[in-house]
N, C-alpha and C positions, 0 to 999 in steps of 0.2 A: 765784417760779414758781407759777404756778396748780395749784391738785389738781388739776382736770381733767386738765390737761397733763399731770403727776407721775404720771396713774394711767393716762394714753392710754399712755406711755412703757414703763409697768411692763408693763403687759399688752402689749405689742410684746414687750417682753424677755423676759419668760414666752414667748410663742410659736415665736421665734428660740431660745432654750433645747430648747425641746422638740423644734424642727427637729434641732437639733445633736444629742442625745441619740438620737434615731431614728437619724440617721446613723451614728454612733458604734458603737451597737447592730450598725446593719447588716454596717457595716464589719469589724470584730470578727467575726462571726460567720462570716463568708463567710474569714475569718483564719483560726480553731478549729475551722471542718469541724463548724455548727451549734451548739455547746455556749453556750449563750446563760442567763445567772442575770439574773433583775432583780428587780424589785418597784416597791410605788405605798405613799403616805398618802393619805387621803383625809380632811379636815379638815371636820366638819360641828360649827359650833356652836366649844364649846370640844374638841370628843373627837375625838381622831385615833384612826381607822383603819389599821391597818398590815398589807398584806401580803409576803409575797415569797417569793422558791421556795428559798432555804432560811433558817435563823437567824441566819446573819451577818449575811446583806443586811436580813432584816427589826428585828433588834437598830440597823443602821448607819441602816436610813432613819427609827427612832422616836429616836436620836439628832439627825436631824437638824432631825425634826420640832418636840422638844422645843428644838432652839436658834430653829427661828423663829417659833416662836409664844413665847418672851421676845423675839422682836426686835418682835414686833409688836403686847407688852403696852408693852414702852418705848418706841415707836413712837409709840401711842394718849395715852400718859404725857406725851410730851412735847409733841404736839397742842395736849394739856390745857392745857399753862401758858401757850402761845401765844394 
């Protein structure tokens, strides 16, 4: 498979993700009578950003941040050998 293709595909699935998530969001909320928690990373470089509206969420998305930015040092790692 071509990277082109590999990265057209990723970023589809990024988009389709973020659809589903809005939804979710919505959905939910109009469930809970508005009580709505989220948060974002924002990955500039090597330094993630982390907000969120309270410490769980923002503890759970710098967890999650931290596992993909090793997926995407092994990632780059195994490019390498190829």
């Amino acid at each position: 498979m071509e990277i082109f293709t590999l990265t057209a595909l990723l970023i589809i699935a990024a988009f389709f993700l973020i659809i589903v998530g809005m939804l979710l969001l919505l959905l939910h909320s109009l469930r809970e009578g508005g009580k709505v928690e989220g948060g974002g990373v924002l990955v500039i470089g090597p330094f993630p950003i982390v907000f969120g509206t309270n410490q769980r969420i923002a503890r759970d998305l710098m967890i999650i941040a931290l596992i993909f930015m090793v997926a995407v040092v092994l990632l780059f790692l195994f490019m390498l050998r190829w």
